[in-house]
Z-matrix of the N, CA and C atoms (Angstrom, degrees):
N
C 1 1.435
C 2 1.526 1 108.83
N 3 1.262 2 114.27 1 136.43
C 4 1.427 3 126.46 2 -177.43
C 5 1.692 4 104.01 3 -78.54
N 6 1.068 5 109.20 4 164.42
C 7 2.039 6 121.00 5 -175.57
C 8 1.223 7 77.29 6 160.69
N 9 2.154 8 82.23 7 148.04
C 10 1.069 9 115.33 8 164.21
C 11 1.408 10 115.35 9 -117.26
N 12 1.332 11 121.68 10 131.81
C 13 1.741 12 113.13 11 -168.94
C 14 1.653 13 94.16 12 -128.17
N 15 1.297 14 121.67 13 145.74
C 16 1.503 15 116.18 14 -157.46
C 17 0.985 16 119.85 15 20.33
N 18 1.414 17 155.41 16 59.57
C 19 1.595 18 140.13 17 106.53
C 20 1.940 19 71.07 18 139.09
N 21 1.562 20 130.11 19 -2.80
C 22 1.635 21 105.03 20 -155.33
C 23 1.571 22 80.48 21 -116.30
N 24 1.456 23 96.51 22 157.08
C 25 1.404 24 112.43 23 176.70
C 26 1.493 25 118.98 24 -85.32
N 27 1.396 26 130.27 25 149.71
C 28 1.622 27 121.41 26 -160.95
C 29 1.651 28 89.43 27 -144.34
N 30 1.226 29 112.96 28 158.48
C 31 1.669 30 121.34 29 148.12
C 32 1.060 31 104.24 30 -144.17
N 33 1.453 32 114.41 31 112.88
C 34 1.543 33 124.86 32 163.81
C 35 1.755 34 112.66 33 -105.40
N 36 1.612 35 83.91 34 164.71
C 37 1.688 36 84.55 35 -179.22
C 38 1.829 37 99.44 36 -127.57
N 39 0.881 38 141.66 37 137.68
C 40 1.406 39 137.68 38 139.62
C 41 1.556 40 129.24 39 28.10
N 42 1.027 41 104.57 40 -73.59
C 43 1.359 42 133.78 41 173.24
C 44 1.771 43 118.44 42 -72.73
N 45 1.201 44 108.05 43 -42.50
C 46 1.585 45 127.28 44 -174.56
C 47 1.972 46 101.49 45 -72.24
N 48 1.345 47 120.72 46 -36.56
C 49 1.110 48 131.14 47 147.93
C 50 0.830 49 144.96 48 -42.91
N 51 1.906 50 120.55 49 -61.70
C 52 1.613 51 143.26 50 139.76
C 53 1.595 52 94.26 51 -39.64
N 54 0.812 53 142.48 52 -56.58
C 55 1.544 54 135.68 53 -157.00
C 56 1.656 55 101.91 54 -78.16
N 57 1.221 56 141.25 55 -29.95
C 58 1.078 57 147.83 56 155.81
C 59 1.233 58 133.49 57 -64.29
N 60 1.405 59 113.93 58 -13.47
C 61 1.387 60 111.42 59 178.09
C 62 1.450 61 110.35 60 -139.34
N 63 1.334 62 105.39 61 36.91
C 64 1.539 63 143.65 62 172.04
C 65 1.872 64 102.56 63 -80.18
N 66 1.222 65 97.59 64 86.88
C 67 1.842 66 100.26 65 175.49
C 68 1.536 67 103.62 66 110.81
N 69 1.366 68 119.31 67 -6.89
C 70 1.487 69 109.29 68 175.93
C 71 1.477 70 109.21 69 -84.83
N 72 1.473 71 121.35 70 143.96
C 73 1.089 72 130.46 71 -169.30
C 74 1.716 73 98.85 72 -85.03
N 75 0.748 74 100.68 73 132.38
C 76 2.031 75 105.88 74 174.71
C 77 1.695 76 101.96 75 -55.36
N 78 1.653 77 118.56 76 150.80
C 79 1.152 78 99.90 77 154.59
C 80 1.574 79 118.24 78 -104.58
N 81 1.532 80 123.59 79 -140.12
C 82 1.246 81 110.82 80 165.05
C 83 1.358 82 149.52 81 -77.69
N 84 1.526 83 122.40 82 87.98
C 85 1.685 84 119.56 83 -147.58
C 86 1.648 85 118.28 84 -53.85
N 87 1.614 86 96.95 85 102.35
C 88 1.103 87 98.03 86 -151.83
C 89 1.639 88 93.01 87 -128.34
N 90 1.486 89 143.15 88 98.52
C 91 1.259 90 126.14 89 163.96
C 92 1.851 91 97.69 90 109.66
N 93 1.452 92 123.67 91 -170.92
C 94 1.002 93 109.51 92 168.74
C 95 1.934 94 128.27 93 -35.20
N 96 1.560 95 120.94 94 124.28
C 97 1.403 96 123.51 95 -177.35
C 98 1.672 97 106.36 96 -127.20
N 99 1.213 98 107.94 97 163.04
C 100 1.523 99 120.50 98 159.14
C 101 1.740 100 114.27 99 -141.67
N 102 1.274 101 97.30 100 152.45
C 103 1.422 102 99.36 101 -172.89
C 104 1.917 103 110.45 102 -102.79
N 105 1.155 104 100.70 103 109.60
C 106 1.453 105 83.58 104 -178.44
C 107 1.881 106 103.00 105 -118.44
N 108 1.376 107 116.49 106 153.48
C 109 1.941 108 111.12 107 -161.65
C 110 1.105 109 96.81 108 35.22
N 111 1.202 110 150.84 109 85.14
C 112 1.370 111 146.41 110 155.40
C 113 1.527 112 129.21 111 36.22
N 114 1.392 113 116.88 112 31.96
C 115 1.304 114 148.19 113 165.86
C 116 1.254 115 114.22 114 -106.23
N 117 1.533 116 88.24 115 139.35
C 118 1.827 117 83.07 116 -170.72
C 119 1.695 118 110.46 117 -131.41
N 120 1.553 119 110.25 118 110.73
C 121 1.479 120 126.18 119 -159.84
C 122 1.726 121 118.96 120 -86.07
N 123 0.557 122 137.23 121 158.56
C 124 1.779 123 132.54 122 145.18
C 125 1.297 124 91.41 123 -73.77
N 126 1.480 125 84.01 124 139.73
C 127 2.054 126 116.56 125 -177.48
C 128 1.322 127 93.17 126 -68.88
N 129 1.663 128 126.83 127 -59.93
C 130 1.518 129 105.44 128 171.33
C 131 1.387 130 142.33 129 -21.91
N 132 1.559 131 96.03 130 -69.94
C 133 1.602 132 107.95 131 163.92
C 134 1.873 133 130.18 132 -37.33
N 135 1.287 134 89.81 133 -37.82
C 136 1.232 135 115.38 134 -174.80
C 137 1.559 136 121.86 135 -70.17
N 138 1.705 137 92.55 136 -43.88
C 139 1.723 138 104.63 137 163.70
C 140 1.165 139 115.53 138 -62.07
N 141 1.410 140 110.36 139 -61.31
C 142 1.848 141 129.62 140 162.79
C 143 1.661 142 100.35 141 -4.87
N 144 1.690 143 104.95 142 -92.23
C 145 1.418 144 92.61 143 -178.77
C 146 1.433 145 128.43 144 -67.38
N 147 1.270 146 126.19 145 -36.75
C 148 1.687 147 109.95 146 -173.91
C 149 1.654 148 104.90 147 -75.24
N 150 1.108 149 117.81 148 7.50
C 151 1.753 150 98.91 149 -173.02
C 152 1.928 151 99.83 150 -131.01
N 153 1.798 152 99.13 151 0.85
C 154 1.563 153 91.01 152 176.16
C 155 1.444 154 118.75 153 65.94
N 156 1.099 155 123.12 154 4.55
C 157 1.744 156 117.15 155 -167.17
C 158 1.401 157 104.29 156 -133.77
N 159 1.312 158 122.82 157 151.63
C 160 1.347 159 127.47 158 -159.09
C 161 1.814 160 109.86 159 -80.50
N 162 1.584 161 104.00 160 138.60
C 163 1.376 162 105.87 161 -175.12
C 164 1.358 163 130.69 162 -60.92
N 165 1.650 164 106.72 163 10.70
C 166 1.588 165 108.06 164 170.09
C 167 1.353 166 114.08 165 -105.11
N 168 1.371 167 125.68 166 12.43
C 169 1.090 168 135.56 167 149.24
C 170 1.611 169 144.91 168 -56.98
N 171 1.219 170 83.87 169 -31.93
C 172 1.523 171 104.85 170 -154.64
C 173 1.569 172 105.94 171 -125.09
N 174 1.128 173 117.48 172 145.13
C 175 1.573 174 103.23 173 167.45
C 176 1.442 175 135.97 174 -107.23
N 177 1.383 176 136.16 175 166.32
C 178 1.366 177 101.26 176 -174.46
C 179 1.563 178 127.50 177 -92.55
N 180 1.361 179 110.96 178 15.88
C 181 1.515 180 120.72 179 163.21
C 182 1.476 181 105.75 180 -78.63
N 183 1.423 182 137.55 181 -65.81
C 184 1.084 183 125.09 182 134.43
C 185 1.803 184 115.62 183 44.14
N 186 1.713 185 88.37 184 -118.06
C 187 1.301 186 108.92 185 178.00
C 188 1.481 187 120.89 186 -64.89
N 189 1.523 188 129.62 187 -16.87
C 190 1.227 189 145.73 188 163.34
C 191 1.864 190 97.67 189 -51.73
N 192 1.042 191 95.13 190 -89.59
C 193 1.496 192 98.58 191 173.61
C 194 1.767 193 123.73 192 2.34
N 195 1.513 194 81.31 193 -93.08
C 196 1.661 195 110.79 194 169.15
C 197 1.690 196 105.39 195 -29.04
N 198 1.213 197 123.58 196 -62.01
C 199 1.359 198 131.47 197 -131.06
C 200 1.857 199 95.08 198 -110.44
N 201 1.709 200 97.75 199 -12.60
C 202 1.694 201 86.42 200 155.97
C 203 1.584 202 107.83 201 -96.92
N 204 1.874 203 120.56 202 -32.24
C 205 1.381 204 108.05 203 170.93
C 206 1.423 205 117.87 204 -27.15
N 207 1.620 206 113.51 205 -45.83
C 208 1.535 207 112.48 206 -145.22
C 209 1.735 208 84.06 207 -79.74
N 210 1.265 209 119.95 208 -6.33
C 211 2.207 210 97.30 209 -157.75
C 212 1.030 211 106.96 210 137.08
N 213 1.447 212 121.42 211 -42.60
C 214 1.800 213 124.47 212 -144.75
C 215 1.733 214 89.91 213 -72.37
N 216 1.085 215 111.16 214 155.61
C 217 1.582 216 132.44 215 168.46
C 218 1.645 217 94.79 216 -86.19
N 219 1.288 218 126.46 217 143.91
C 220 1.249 219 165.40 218 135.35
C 221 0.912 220 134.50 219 -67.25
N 222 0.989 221 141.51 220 136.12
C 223 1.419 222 145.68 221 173.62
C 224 1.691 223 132.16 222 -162.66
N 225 1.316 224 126.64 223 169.46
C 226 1.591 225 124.83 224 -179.66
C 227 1.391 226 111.01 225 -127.22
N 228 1.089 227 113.67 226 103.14
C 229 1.607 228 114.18 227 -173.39
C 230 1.521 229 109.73 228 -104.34
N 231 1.242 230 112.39 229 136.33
C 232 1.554 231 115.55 230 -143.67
C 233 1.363 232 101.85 231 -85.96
N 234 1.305 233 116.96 232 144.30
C 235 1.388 234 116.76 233 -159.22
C 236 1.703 235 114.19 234 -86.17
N 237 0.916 236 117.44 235 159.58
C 238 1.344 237 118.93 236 -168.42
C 239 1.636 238 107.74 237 -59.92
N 240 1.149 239 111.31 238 146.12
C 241 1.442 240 125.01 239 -156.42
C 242 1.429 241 102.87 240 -125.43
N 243 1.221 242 127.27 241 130.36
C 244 1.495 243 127.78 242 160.35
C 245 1.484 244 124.58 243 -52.70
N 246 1.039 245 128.91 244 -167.65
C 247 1.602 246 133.21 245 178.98
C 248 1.286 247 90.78 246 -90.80
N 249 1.383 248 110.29 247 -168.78
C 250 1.772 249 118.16 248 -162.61
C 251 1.628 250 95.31 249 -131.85
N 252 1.310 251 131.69 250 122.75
C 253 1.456 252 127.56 251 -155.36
C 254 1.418 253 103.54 252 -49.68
N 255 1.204 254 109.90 253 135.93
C 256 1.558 255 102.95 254 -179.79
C 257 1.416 256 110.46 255 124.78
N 258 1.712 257 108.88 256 -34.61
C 259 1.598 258 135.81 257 178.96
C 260 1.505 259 119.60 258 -63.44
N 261 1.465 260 106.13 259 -16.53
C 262 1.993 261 103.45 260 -167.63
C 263 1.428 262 79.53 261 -85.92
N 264 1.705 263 85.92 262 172.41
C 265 1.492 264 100.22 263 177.11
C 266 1.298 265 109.88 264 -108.44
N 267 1.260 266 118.23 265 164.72
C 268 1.666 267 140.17 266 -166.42
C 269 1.249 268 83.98 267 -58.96
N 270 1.728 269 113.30 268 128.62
C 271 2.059 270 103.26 269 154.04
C 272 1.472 271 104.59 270 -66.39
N 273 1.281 272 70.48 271 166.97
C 274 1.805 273 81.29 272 171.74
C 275 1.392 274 97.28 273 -94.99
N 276 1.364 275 107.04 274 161.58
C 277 1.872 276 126.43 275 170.55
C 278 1.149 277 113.02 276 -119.93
């Protein structure tokens, strides 16, 4: 499948993807995700390796796109949240 991710042209396939992110450690699913073997990545990260080019390039709708064209499930995993005022703990004295 053809996509364009920063202004460059790509053809990925399914598999060529899965095969690329075969041994990468997930980072923290945090914000736009995709699940690829039942791992579940930031789409950034994800662009990162199959497209080789640095993640300030690119955005993660972008690679979201692409990477549900091919199959992959999507998703938004809610980003880490602070405590709720009231939540810190007592300092100590």
């Amino acid at each position: 499948m053809r996509c364009v991710i920063a202004h460059f042209p790509f053809d990925f396939v399914k598999g060529e993807v899965e095969q690329l992110m075969t041994g990468v450690e997930p980072e923290a699913a945090v914000g736009p995700c995709a699940v690829i073997d039942g791992r579940t990545y930031p789409v950034k990260q994800v662009g990162e390796v199959i497209t080789r080019q640095d993640r300030r390039d690119f955005t993660a709708g972008e690679v979201t796109r692409a990477l549900s064209r091919l199959g992959f499930d999507c998703l938004t995993a809610p980003a880490a949240s602070s405590p709720e005022p009231g939540g810190w703990p007592e300092p100590l004295l």
